[in-house]
N, C-alpha and C positions, 0 to 999 in steps of 0.2 A: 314050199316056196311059191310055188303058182300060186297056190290058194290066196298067198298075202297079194301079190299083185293083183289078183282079178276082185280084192278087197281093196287097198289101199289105191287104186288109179282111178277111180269114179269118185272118192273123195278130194284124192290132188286133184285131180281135172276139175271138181266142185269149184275146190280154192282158187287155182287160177282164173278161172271163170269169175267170181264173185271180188279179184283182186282188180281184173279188167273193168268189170263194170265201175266199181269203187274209182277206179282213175279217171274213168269218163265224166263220172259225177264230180270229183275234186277237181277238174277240168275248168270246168262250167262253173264254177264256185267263184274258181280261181279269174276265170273271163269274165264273168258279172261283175269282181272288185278291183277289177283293174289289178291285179297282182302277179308274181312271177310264176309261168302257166309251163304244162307236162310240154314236150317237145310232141308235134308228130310223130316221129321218128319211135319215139317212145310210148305214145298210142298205136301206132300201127304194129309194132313189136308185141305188145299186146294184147292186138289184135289176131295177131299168128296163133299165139299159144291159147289166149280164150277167145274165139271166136262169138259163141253165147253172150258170154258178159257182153261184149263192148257191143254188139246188136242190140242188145236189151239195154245197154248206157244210153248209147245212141237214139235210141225212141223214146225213154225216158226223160234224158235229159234232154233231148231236142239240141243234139251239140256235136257236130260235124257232120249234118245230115246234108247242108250245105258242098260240099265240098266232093268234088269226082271220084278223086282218088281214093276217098272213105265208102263213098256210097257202091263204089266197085270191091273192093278188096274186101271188104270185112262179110259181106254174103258169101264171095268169092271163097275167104279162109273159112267160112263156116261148111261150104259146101265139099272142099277138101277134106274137112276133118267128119263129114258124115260117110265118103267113099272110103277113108282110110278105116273106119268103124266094121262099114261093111266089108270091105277088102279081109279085114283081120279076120272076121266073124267066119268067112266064107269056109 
């Protein structure tokens, strides 16, 4: 049973991670055509859980790099989920 987990969590963590950035990018798509756009609320939520992605969105896509409450919180959650890494590992 461990063994599946310490197999299957670096691949979900993948996913979410690559699910984040993917929204960042559909973000910016959506802001360049004038169309109906993700909520904050709903970039920053996935921002919690993939912290990678949406960093990696963010510099890519050059799309909420603007904004305080991005440029804070999403290193912020990144930097939480490298303590919790370590914390676990310890």
């Amino acid at each position: 049973m461990t063994e599946t987990v310490y197999l299957l969590f670096p691949i979900i963590y993948a996913l979410i991670n690559a699910a984040s950035y993917a929204l960042y990018g559909i973000d910016k798509f959506k802001a360049r055509k004038n169309k109906w756009r993700i909520s904050e609320q709903s970039l920053l939520l996935a921002s919690f859980f993939g912290p990678i992605g949406a960093l990696l969105g963010m510099q890519q896509f050059r799309h909420k790099t603007q904004k305080p409450i991005f440029r804070f919180l999403v290193p912020t959650f990144l930097g939480i989920h490298i303590l919790l890494v370590l914390w676990i590992n310890l």
